[in-house]
N, C-alpha and C positions, 0 to 999 in steps of 0.2 A: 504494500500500500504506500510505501516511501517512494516509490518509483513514477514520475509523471507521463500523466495518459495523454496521447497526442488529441483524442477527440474530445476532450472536456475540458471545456472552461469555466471556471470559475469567477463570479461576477459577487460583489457587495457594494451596497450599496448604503446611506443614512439616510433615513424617512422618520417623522415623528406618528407613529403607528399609533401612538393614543391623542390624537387630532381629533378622531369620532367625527369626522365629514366626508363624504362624498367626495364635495369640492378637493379635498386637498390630494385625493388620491386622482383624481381626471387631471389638477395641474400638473402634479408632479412624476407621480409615481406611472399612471397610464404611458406616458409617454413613452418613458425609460425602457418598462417592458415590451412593449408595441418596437423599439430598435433592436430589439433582441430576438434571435429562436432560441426558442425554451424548447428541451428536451423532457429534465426534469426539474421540477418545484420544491426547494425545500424551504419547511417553513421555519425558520426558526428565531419564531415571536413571540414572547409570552411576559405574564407577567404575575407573581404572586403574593405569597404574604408573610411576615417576616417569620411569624409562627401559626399553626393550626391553629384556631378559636372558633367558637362560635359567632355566628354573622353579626349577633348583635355587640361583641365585643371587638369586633375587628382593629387594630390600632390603624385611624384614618378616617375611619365613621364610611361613611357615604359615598365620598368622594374615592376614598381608596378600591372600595366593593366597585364603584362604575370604574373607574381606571381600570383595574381588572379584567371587567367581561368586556370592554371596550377592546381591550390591545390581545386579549384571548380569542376574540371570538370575530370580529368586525376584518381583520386583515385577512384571515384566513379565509373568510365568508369572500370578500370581492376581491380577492386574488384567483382565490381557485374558480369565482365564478369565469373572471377575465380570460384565464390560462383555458376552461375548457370551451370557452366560446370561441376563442382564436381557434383553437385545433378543432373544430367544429366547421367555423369555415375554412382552415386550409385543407380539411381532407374530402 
């Protein structure tokens, strides 16, 4: 696995993934992937908490619990919807 693969490239990039708008992923982010072929998708965006607790203890209130389902759940929903809509229409 030390040894590099001629077919694979490997791309990173910085997006603020707890944005929670639409808008900021058609600005920014859309484009970016739309210059690329994607073969495969990794996702690796998350975000959690500093210890297990019960929800109504969470340290952050509110704010921390929507932070959360925002950066867990929102990029992986309109990326992978993006990703299979492309390869949808180019096959």
């Amino acid at each position: 696995m030390n040894q590099p693969i001629a077919e694979v490239n490997v791309k990173t990039f910085v997006f603020d993934f707890g944005a929670g708008n639409v808008e900021a992923y058609e600005k920014d982010l859309v484009p970016l992937l739309q210059s690329m072929e994607i073969g495969m998708l990794v996702n690796n965006v998350g975000r959690g908490y500093e210890y297990p607790d019960v929800l109504h203890r969470v340290d952050g209130g509110l704010k921390r619990l929507t932070d959360v389902d925002i950066i867990n759940i929102l990029p992986t929903t309109l990326v992978s919807h993006l990703y299979f809509l492309w390869k949808l229409l180019l096959n």
